[in-house]
SEPA-844862 format. One record per residue (C-alpha): x, y, z; residue in one letter. Coordinates in steps of 0.05 Angstrom, whole numbers, plus 32768, in hexadecimal, padded with zeros to 4 digits. Each point is the difference from the previous one (the first is absolute). Example, Ala and Ser with C-alpha at 12.3 -4.5 7.8 and 13.67 -1.06 7.14 Angstrom:
80F67FA6809CA801B80457FF3S
REM end
This chain:
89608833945AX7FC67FDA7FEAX7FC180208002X7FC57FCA8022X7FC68039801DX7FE4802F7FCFX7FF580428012X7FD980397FDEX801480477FF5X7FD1801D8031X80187FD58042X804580157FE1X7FF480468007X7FDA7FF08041X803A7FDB8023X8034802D7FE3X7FD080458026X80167FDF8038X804080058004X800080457FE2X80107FED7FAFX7FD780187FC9X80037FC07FD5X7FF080057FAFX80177FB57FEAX80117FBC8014X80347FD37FE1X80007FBC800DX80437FEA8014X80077FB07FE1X80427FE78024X80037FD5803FX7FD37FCB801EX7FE18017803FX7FE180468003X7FD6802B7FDEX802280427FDFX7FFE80367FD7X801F803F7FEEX7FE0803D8014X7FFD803F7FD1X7FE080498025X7FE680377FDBX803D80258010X802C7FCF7FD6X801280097FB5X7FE67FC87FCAX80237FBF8011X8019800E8044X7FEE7FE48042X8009801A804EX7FE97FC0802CX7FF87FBA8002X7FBB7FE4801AX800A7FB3801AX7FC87FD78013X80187FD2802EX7FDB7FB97FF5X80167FD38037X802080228039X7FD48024802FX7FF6804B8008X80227FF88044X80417FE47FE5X8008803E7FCCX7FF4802C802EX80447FDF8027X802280117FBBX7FF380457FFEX80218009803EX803A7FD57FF1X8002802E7FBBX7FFD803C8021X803D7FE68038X80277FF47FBEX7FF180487FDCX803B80287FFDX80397FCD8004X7FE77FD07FC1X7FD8800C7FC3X7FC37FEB8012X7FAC80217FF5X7FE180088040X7FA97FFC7FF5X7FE780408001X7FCE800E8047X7FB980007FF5X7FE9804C800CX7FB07FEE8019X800B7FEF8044X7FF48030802BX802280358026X7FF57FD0803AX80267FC97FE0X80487FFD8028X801F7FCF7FD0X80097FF37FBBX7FDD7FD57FDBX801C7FF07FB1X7FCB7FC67FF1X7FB47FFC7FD6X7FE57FC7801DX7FD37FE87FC0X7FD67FB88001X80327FEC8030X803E800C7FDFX803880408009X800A80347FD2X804080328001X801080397FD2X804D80107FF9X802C802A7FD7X801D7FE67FC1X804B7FF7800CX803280147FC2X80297FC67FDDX7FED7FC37FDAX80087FBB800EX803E7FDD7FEDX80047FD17FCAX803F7FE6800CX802F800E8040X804780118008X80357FE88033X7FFB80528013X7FB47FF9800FX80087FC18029X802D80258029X7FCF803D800DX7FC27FD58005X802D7FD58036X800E80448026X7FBC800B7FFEX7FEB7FC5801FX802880098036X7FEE80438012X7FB17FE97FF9X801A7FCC803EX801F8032802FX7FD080367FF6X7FC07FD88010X80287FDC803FX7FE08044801FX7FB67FE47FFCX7FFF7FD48038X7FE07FD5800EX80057FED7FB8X7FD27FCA8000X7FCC80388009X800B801C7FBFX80107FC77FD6X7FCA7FD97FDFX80057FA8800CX80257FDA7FD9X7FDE7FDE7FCBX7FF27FB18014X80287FEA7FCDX800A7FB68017X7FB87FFA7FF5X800C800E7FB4X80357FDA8000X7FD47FC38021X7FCD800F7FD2X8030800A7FB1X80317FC98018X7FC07FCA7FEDX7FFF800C7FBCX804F800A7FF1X802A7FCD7FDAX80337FD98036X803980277FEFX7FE580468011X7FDE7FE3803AX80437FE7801DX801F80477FE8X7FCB80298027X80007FCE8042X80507FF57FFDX800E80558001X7FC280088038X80277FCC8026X804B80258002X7FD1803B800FX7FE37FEA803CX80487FE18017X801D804A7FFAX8016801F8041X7FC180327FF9X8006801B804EX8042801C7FF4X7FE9802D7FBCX7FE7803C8011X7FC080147FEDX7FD2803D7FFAX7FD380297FCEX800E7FEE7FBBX7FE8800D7FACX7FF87FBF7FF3X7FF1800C7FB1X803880277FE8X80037FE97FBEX801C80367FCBX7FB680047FE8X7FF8801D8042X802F80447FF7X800B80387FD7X8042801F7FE3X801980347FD8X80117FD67FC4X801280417FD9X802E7FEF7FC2X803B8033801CX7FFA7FD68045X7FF77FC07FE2X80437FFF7FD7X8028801C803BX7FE17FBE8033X7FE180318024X7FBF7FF28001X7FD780258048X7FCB7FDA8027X7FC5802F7FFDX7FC87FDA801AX7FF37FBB802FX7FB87FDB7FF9X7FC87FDF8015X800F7FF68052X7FB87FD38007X80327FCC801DX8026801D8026X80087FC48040X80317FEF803DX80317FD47FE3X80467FF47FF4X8027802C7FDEX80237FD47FDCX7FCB7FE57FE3X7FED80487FE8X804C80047FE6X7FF17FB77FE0X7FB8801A7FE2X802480407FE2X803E7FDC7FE1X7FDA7FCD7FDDX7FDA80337FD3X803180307FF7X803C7FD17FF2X7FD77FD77FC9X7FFB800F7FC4X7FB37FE07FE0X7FFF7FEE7FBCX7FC280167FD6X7FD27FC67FE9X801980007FBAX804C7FF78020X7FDD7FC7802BX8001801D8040X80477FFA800FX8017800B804CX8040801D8005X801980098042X803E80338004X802E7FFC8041X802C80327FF2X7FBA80348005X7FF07FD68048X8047801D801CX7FF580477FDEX7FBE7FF7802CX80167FE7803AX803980318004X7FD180357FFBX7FD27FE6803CX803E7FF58027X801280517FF4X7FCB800E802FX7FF87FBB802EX80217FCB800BX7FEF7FB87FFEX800E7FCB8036X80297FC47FF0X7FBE7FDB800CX7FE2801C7FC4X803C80047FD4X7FF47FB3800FX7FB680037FF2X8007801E7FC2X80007FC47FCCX7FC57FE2801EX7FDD803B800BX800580137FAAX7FE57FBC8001X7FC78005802CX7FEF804E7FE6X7FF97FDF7FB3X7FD97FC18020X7FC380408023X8006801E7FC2X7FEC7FBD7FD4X7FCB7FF4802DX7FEA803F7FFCX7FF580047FB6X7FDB7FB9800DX7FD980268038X7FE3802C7FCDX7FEE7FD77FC6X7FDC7FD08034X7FE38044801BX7FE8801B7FB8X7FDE7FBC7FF7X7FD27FF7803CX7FEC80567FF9X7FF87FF47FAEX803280327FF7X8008800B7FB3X800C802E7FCCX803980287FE0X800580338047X80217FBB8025X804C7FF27FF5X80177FC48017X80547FF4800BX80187FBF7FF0X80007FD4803FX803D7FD17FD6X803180378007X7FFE7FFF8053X80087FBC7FF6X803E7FFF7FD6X8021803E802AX7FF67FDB803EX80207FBA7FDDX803C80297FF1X8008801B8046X7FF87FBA801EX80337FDF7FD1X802680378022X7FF57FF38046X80097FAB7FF4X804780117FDEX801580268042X7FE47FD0802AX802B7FC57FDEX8042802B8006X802A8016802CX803D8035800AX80407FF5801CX802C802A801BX80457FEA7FF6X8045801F8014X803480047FCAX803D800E802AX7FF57FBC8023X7FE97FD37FBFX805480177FE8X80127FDA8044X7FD97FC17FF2X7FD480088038X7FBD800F800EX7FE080307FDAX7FB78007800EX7FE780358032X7FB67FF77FF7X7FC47FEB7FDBX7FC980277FF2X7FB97FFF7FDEX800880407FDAX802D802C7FE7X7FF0803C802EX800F7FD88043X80407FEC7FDBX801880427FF3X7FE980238040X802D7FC4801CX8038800F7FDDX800080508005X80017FEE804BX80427FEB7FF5X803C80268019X80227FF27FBCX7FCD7FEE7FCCX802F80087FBEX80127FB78002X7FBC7FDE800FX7FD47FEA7FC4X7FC17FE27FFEX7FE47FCE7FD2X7FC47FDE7FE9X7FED7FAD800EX7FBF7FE17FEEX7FF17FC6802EX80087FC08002X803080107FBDX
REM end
């Protein structure tokens, strides 16, 4: 992640003392857009390896990391995931453990370097584990209660939006306000909510990519990343978040930035979540919009920080920048998506009466999946079919 507060050797070796690591090097660590990072070698590693991350956390307060260590070390032992290490210099009077360096106001963790790489490209097999994954995250941290405790407040993103939506051509102004509208007129009582990643993109994990795993499609989740947002929301929108990175495929510049979403990876995924829980009919519903409005915080987002860069001066070759434009386009593709399914409808019709002439239709439904639960209902569902109408067609 990009690297904004320098740092010399000596407070290195100073702030690694403390939490009991003899530290020889620092390696900047140039990916991502929030933090400051770097790799960590010891004296006790060989030339070119490293034990530990060191983040610098530049916006969220000390207090709020110290909420993700404990949330880390609730999901140790059932997902792959690097608890901070505890400082060592508190005191023998000191009853609890304390994993943050407060430093000119900001946090600072030490953790242990996970093995795996990122993934360049995903696989329907991935989506699958990474949607298992997911799921087991939301179960296991139902047992931190009250979870609004632990989680850190959402970001005011209306306020961006307010602020970004000034200076937009009409078009993506009507985009952003049109898929913040069906958002808001979601049944959002009725999905069920609790702790959640919020950022799982696939820059976010580790996996053995190893060649002999690679061409079997079994590539193993070895590592999950960067929980500075973890918040109370709906896990659907954490489904929605997860999907839309790990389902797309971004073109590099020079292939001009292509978004390609894939939807036969978003079952493999959602298969894989719904191994281990399963989602409501209210959020099967939710869905659609919810890739939608997860692409639209993500856009602003990457708006957030180049308007954030500009009023700190923030330059140089250490700050990386994602495209803002490909949000935009993902979440254009999602809502063309959720205005087709709002303009259709699904009929279920019986076949054994249409041979008698007389009426065939049994109901009409907004989606597919209220269709077919209707029909499996059904004490013989062999001759029912359902078919597709746009309105007013």
């Amino acid at each position: 992640m990009s690297v904004y507060t320098q740092l010399t050797d000596d407070q290195f070796a100073a702030f690694c003392q403390r939490f009991g690591v003899s530290f020889a090097r620092a390696i900047p660590i140039t990916q991502g857009i929030k933090n400051s990072n770097w790799f960590i070698q010891t004296t006790d590693d060989v030339d070119g390896a490293h034990s530990y991350v060191f983040t610098l956390f530049e916006e969220r307060p000390p207090e709020d990391i110290e909420k993700m260590a404990i949330i880390l070390n609730q999901l140790d032992g059932k997902l792959p995931v690097a608890a901070p290490l505890a400082l060592l210099d508190l005191g023998a009077d000191s009853a609890e453990k304390c994993y943050v360096i407060r430093y000119d106001n900001k946090a600072i963790t030490l953790v242990p370097c996970l093995a795996g790489s990122h993934p360049q490209q995903t696989t329907q097999a991935m989506c699958h584990e990474i949607g298992a994954a997911l799921a087991m995250l939301h179960e296991t941290l139902q047992a931190l209660q009250p979870a609004e405790e632990y989680g850190v407040p959402l970001y005011p993103w209306s306020e961006v939006r307010d602020r970004e939506r000034q200076f937009m051509p009409a078009d993506e102004a009507k985009l952003m306000s049109d898929i913040w509208q069906s958002y808001t007129d979601l049944p959002l009582a009725t999905l069920p909510k609790g702790l959640c990643h919020l950022d799982m993109f696939a820059d976010n994990t580790l996996w053995d990519l190893s060649l002999n795993n690679s061409q079997k499609g079994e590539e193993r989740l070895t590592g999950l990343l960067d929980f500075t947002e973890v918040s109370v929301e709906h896990y659907v929108m954490d489904i929605a978040i997860t999907i839309n990175d790990f389902c797309t495929t971004w073109g590099m510049a020079e292939q001009g930035e292509s978004v390609n979403f894939d939807r036969s990876k978003m079952a493999a995924f959602l298969q894989g979540y719904e191994s281990k829980r399963t989602l409501n009919n209210d959020e099967k519903r939710a869905l659609p919009v919810m890739l939608a409005k997860a692409a639209v915080i993500f856009w602003l987002l990457r708006l957030n920080v180049i308007h954030y860069n500009r009023t700190e001066g923030r330059t140089g070759d250490n700050i990386m920048v994602k495209n803002p434009d490909l949000m935009k386009r993902l979440a254009a593709y999602h809502w063309a998506h959720v205005e087709k399914a709002q303009s259709t409808v699904f009929v279920l019709l019986d076949n054994e009466l249409s041979s008698l002439k007389d009426t065939q239709i049994v109901g009409v439904f907004s989606n597919i999946t209220q269709a077919e639960q209707a029909r499996d209902k059904l004490s013989d569902s062999s001759h029912f079919a359902i078919k597709e109408y746009t309105l007013d067609q």
